[in-house]
C-alpha positions as CSV (number, residue, x, y, z in Angstrom):
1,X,120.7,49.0,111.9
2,X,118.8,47.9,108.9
3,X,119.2,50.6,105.7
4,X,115.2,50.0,105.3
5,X,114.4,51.2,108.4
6,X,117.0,54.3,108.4
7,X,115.1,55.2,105.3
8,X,111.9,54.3,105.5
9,X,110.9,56.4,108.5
10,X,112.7,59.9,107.4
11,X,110.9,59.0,103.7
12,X,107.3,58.7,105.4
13,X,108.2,61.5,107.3
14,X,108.7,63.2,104.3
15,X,105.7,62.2,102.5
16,X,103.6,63.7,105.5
17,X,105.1,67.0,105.4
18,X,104.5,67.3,102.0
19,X,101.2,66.3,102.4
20,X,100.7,68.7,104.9
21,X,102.1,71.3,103.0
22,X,100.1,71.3,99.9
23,X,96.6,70.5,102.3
24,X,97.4,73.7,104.4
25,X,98.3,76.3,100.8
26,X,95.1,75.0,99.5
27,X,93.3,75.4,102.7
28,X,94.9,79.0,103.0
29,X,94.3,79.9,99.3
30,X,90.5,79.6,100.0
31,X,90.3,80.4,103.2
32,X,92.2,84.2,102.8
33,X,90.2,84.2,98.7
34,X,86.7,83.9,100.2
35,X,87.5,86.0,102.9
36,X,89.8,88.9,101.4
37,X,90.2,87.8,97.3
38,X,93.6,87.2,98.3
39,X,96.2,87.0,96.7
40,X,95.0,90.1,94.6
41,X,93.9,91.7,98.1
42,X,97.8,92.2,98.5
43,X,97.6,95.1,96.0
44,X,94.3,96.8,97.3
45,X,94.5,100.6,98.3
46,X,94.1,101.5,102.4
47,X,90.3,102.6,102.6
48,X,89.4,99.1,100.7
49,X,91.9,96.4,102.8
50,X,91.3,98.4,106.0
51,X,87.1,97.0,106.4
52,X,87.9,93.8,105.0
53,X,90.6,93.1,107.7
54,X,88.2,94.5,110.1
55,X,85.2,92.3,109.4
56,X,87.0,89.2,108.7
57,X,89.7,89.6,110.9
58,X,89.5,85.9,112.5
59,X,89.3,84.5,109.3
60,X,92.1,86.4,108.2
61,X,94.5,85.6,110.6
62,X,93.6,81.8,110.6
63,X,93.9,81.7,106.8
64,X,97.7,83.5,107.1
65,X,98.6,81.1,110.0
66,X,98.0,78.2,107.7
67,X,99.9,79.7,104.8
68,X,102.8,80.2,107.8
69,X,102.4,76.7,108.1
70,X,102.7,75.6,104.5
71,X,105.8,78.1,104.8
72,X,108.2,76.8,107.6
73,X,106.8,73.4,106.4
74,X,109.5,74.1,103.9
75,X,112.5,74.1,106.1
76,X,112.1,70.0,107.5
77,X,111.1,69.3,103.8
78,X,113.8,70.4,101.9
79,X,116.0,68.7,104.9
80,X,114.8,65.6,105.1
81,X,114.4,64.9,101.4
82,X,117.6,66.7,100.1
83,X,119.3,64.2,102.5
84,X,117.5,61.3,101.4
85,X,117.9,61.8,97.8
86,X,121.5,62.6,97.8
87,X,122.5,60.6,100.9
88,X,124.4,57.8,98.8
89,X,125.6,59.7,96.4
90,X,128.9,62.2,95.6
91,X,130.1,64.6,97.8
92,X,129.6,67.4,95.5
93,X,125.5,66.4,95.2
94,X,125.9,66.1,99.0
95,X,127.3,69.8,99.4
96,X,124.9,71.3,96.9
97,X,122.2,70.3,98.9
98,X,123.4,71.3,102.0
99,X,123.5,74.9,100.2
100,X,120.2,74.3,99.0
101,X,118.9,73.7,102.7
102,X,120.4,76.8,104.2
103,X,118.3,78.6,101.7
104,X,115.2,76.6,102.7
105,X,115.8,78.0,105.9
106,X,116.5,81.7,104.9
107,X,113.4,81.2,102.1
108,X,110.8,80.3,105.6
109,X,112.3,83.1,107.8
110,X,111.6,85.7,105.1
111,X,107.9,83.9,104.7
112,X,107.2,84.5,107.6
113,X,108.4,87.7,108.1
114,X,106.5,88.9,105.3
115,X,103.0,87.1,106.2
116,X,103.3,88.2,110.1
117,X,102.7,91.9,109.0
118,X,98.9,91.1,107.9
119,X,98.2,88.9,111.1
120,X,99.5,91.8,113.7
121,X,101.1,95.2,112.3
122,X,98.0,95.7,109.3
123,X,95.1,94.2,112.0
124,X,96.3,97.0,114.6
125,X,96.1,99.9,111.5
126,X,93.2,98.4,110.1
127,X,91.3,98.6,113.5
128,X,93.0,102.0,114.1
129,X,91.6,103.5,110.8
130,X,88.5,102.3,110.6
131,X,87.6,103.5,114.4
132,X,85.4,106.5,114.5
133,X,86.9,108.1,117.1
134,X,90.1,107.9,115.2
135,X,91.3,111.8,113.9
136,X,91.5,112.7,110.1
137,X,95.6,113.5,110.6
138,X,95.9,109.9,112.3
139,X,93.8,107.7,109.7
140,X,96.0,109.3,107.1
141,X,99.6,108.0,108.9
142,X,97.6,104.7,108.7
143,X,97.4,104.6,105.5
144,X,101.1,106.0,104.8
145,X,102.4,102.8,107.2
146,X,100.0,100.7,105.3
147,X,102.0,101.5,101.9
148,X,105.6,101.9,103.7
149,X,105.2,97.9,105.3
150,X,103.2,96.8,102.7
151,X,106.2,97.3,100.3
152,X,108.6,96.3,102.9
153,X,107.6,93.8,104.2
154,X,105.9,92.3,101.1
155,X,109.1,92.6,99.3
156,X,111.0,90.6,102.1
157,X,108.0,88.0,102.3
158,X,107.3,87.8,98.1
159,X,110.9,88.8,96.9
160,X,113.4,87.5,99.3
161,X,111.1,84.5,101.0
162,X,109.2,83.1,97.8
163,X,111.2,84.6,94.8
164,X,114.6,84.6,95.4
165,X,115.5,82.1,98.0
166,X,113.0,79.6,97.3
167,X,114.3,79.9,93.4
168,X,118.4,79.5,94.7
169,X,116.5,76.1,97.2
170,X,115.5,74.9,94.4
171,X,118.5,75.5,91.9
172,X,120.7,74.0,94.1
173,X,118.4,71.2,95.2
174,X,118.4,70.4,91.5
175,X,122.0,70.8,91.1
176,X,122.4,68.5,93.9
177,X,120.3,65.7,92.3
178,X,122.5,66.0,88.9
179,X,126.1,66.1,90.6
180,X,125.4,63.0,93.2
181,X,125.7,60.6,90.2
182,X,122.8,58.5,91.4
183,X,121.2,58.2,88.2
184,X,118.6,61.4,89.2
185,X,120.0,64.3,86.3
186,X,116.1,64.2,85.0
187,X,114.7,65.3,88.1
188,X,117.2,67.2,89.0
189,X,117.0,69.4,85.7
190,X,113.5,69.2,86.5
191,X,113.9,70.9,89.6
192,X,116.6,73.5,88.3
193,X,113.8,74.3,85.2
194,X,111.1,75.1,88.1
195,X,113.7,76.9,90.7
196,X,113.9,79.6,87.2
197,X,110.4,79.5,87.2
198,X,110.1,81.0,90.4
199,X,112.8,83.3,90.1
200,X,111.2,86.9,91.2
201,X,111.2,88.1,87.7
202,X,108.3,90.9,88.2
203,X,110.5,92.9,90.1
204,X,113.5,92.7,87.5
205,X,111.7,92.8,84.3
206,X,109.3,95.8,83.0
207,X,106.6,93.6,81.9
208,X,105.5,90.0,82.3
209,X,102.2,88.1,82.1
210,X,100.0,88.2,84.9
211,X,99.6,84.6,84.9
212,X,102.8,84.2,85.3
213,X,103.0,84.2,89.0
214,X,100.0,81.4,89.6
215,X,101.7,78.9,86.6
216,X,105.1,79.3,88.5
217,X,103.3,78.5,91.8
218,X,101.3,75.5,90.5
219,X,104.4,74.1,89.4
220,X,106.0,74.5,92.8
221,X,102.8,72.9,94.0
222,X,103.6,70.0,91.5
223,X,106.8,69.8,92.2
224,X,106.4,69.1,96.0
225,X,104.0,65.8,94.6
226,X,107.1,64.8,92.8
227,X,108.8,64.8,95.6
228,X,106.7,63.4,97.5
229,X,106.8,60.6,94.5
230,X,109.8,60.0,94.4
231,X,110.8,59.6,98.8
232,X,107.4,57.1,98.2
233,X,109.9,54.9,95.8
234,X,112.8,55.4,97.6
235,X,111.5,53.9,100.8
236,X,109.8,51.0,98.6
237,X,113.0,50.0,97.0
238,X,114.6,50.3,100.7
């Protein structure tokens, strides 16, 4: 079979998925910020959240489903262009990125775990709290489950999902580019540099900026368009 066509489709496909991914963050980003002023919603207190979910619950769950999207998104990505990039190369780059693609896969099923709570489990306490009929000693369990899965399953989402297994997918993605010996050590440094970035260093330090979380993501962000840069000349030089 011709080597062009073996690479050329699984690189397009690549380049779509990416494209898809960073359309449906941004389409999630303003779609949960107009309706919640998420992401700093996450940190909101019961009796503020609880109307919010309420009234814009639709929009809401919509705006979550497409950040779902963007997350499992990650899984095919990492695949496809972890095997693309190291394909032809040494069979250490080769098993590094196999590494790095079973944390893809552990990085989305935490995701996803962690954004399913504010689509179902916080919609049914939400509704629950603010109903009138609703009695005082049952609006206040609400708001103890809101803080008991909101630190759960936020930790498993944010800590496990985003911070600590996307940061080893992208460490060992990196170190996967730098040990195939195909003449990639810049990007894959590159990647390694960023895969720190997102480490989940809020939880393990005492103080850090609060930018810091929103410049780690919009490198992530930029480092998918890399990516996406360099299947696009992979599948042109095929």
């Amino acid at each position: 079979m011709d080597t062009r066509i073996e690479t050329r489709g699984p690189a397009w496909a690549g380049i779509v998925i990416i494209a898809i991914m960073f359309t449906a963050f941004q389409a999630a980003f303003f779609t949960l910020g107009s309706a919640i002023n998420w992401p700093d919603s996450l940190d909101y207190e019961p009796a503020r959240i609880f109307p919010m979910l309420v009234e814009k619950g639709p929009t809401v769950f919509a705006g979550y489903y497409l950040y779902l999207l963007y997350s499992l998104l990650l899984i095919p990505m990492i695949i496809i262009s972890g095997d693309l990039l190291t394909r032809q190369g040494s069979y250490a780059g080769r098993l590094l990125m196999k590494v790095s693609m079973g944390f893809a896969v552990a990085s989305a099923v935490f995701r996803a775990l962690g954004i399913v709570r504010w689509q179902f489990p916080m919609m049914h306490l939400a509704e629950l709290h603010q109903d009138p009929a609703t009695a005082d000693a049952i609006r206040a369990q609400t708001e103890v489950l809101y803080y008991t899965l909101n630190l759960y399953a936020g930790k498993v989402g944010e800590h496990l999902g985003v911070g600590l297994a996307g940061a080893l997918t992208l460490l060992f993605f990196g170190g996967g580019l730098i040990a195939s010996d195909l003449d990639r050590k810049v990007s894959g440094w590159l990647t390694v540099a960023i895969g720190l970035m997102i480490l989940p260093l809020e939880d393990f330090l005492s103080w850090i900026p609060e930018i810091y979380i929103t410049v780690s993501t919009t490198f992530f962000l930029l480092w998918l368009l890399f990516v996406a840069g360099w299947l696009f000349r992979l599948q042109s030089r095929g």
